[in-house]
ZADO-1210 file (C-alpha; in nm, 4 decimals, padded with zeros to 6 digits):
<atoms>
<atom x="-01.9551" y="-02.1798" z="00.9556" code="UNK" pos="1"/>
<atom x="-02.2901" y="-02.1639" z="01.0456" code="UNK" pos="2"/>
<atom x="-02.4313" y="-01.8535" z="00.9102" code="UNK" pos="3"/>
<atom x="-02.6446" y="-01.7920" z="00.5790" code="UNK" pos="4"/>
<atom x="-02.4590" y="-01.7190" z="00.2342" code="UNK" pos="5"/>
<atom x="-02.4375" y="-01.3706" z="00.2582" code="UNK" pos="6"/>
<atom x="-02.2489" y="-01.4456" z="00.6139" code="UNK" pos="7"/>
<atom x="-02.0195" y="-01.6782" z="00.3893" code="UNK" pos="8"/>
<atom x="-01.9499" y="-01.3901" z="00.1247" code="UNK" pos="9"/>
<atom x="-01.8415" y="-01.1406" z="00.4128" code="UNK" pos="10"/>
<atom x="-01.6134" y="-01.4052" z="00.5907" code="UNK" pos="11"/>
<atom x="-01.4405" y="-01.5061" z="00.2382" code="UNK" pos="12"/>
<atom x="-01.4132" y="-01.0971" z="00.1647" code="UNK" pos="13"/>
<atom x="-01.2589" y="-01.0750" z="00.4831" code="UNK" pos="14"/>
<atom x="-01.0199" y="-01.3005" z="00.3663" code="UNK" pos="15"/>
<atom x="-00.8954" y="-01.1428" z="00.0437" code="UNK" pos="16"/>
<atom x="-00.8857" y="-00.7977" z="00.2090" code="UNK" pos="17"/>
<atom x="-00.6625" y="-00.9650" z="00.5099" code="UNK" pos="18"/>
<atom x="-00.4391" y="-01.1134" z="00.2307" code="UNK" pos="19"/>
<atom x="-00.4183" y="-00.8268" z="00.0533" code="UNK" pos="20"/>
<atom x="-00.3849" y="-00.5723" z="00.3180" code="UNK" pos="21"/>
<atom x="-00.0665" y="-00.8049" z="00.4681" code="UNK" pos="22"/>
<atom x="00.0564" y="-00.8766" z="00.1112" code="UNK" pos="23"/>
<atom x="00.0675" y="-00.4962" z="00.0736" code="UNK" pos="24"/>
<atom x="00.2419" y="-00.4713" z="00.4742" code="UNK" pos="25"/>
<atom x="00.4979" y="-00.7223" z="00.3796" code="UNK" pos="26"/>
<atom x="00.6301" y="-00.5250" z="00.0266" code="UNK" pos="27"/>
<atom x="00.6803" y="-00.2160" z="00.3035" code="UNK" pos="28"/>
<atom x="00.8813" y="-00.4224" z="00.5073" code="UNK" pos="29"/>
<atom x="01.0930" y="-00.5854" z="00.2113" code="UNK" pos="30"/>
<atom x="01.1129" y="-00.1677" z="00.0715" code="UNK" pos="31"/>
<atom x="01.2136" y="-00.0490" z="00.4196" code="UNK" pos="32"/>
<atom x="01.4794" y="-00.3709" z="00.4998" code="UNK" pos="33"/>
<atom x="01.6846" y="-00.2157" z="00.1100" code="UNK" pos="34"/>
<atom x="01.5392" y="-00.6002" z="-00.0128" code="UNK" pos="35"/>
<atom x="01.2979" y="-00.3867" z="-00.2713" code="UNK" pos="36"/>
<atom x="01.3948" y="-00.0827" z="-00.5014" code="UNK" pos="37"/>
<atom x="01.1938" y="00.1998" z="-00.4816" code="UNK" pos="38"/>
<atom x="01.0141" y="00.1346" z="-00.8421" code="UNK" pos="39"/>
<atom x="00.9265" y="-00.1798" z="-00.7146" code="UNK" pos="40"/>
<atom x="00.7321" y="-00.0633" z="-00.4235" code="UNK" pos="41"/>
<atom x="00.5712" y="00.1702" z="-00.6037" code="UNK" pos="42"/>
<atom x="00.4267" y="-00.1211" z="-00.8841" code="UNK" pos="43"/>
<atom x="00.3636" y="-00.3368" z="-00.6026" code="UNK" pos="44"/>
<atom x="00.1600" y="-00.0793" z="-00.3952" code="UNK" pos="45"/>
<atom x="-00.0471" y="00.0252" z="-00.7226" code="UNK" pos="46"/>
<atom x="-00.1108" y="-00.3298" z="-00.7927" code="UNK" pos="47"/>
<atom x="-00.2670" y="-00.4401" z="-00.4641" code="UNK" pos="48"/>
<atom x="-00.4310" y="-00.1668" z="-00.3667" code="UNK" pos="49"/>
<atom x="-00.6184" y="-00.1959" z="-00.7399" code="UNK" pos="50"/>
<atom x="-00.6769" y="-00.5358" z="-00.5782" code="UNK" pos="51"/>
<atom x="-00.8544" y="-00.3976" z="-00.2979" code="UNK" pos="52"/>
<atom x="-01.1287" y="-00.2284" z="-00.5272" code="UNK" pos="53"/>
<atom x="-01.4238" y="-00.5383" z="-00.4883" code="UNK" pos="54"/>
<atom x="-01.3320" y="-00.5968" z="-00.1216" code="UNK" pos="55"/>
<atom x="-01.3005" y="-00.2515" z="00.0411" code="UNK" pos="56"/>
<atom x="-01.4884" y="00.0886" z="00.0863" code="UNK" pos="57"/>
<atom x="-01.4078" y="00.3038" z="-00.2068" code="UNK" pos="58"/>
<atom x="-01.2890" y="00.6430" z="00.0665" code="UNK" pos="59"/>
<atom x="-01.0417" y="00.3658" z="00.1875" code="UNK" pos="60"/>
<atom x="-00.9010" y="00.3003" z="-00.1292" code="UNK" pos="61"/>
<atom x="-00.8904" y="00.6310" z="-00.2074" code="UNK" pos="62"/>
<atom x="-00.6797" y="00.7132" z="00.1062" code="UNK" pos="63"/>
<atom x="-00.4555" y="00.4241" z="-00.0092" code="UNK" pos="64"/>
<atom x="-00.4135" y="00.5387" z="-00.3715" code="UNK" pos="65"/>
<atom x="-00.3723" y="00.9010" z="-00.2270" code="UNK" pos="66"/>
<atom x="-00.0656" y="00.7492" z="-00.0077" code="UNK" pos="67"/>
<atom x="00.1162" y="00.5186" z="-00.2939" code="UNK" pos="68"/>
<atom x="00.0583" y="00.8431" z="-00.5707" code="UNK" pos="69"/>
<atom x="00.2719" y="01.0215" z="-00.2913" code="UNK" pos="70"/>
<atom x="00.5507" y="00.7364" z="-00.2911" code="UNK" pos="71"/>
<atom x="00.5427" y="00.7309" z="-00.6645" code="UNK" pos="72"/>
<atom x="00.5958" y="01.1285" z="-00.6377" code="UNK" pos="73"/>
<atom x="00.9334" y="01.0340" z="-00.4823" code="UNK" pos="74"/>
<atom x="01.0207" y="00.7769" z="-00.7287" code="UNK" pos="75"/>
<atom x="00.9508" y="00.9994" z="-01.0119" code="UNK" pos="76"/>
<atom x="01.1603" y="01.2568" z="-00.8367" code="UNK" pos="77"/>
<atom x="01.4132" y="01.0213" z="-00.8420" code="UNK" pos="78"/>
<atom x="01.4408" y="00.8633" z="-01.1728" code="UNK" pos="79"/>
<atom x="01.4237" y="01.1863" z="-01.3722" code="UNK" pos="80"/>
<atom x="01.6247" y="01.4415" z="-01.1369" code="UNK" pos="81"/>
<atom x="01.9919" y="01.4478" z="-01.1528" code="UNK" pos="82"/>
<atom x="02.0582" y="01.2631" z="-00.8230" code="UNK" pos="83"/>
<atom x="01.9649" y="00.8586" z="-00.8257" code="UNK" pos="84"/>
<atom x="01.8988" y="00.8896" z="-00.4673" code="UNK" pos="85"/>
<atom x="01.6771" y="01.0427" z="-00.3083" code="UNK" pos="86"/>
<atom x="01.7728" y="01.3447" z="-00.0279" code="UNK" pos="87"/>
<atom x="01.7399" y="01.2948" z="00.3411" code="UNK" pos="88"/>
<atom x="01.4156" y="01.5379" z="00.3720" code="UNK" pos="89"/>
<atom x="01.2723" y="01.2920" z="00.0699" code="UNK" pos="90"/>
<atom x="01.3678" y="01.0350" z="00.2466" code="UNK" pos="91"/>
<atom x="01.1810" y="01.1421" z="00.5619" code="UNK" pos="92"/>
<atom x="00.8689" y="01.2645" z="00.3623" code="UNK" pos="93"/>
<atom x="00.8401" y="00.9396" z="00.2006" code="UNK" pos="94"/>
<atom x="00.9385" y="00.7385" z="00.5246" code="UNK" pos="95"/>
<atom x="00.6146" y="00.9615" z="00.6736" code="UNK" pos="96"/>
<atom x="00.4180" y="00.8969" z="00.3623" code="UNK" pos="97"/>
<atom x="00.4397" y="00.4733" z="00.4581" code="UNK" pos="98"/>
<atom x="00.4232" y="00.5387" z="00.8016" code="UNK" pos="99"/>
<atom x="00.0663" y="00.7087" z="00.7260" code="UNK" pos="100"/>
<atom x="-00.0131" y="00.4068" z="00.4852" code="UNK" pos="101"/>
<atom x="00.0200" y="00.1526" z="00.7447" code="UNK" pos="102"/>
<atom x="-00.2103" y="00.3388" z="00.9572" code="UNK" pos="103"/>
<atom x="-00.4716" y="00.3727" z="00.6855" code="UNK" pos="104"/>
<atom x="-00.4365" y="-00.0342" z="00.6346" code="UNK" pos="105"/>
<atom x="-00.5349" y="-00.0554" z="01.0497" code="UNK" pos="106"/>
<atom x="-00.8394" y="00.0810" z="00.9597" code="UNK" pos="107"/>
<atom x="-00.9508" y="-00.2341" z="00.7611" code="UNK" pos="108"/>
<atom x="-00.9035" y="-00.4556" z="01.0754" code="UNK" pos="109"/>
</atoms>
């Protein structure tokens, strides 16, 4: 690398947010192949996107928490309702709500 240090310090924060961002795309994918419960993906999501917070805009974190509060919504739903699954219009809602969270992660590439 030939740049400067500060050019060094945006290439290595590139790096984490790229990690993170596809650490946070592959617990999705496990969530949406039935390899991750629900409560998991919801820790997981909170977790890395509190990761995020040196290495990214604070409005796109915000988006992100805003999205994985909205999952959680359905968890929360779930563990203290009388059904232990969740409904198909949940299910749809909450399919939309990662759907709109992989779009917001786009935005960091």
């Amino acid at each position: 690398m030939g740049g400067g240090p500060h050019e060094m310090a945006d290439h290595i924060m590139n790096i984490c947010l790229r990690f993170i961002t596809d650490g946070i795309r592959d617990t999705v994918a496990h969530y949406q192949r039935d390899d991750l419960p629900l409560y998991r993906l919801c820790w997981e999501l909170h977790n890395r996107i509190d990761t995020l917070v040196p290495h990214a805009p604070a409005v796109w974190v915000d988006q992100l928490r805003d999205l994985q509060r909205r999952v959680a919504e359905f968890e929360n739903s779930r563990a203290t309702g009388v059904h232990s699954r969740l409904s198909d219009a949940e299910e749809r809602r909450l399919d939309d709500s990662l759907r709109q969270l992989h779009a917001v992660l786009e935005l960091a590439h």
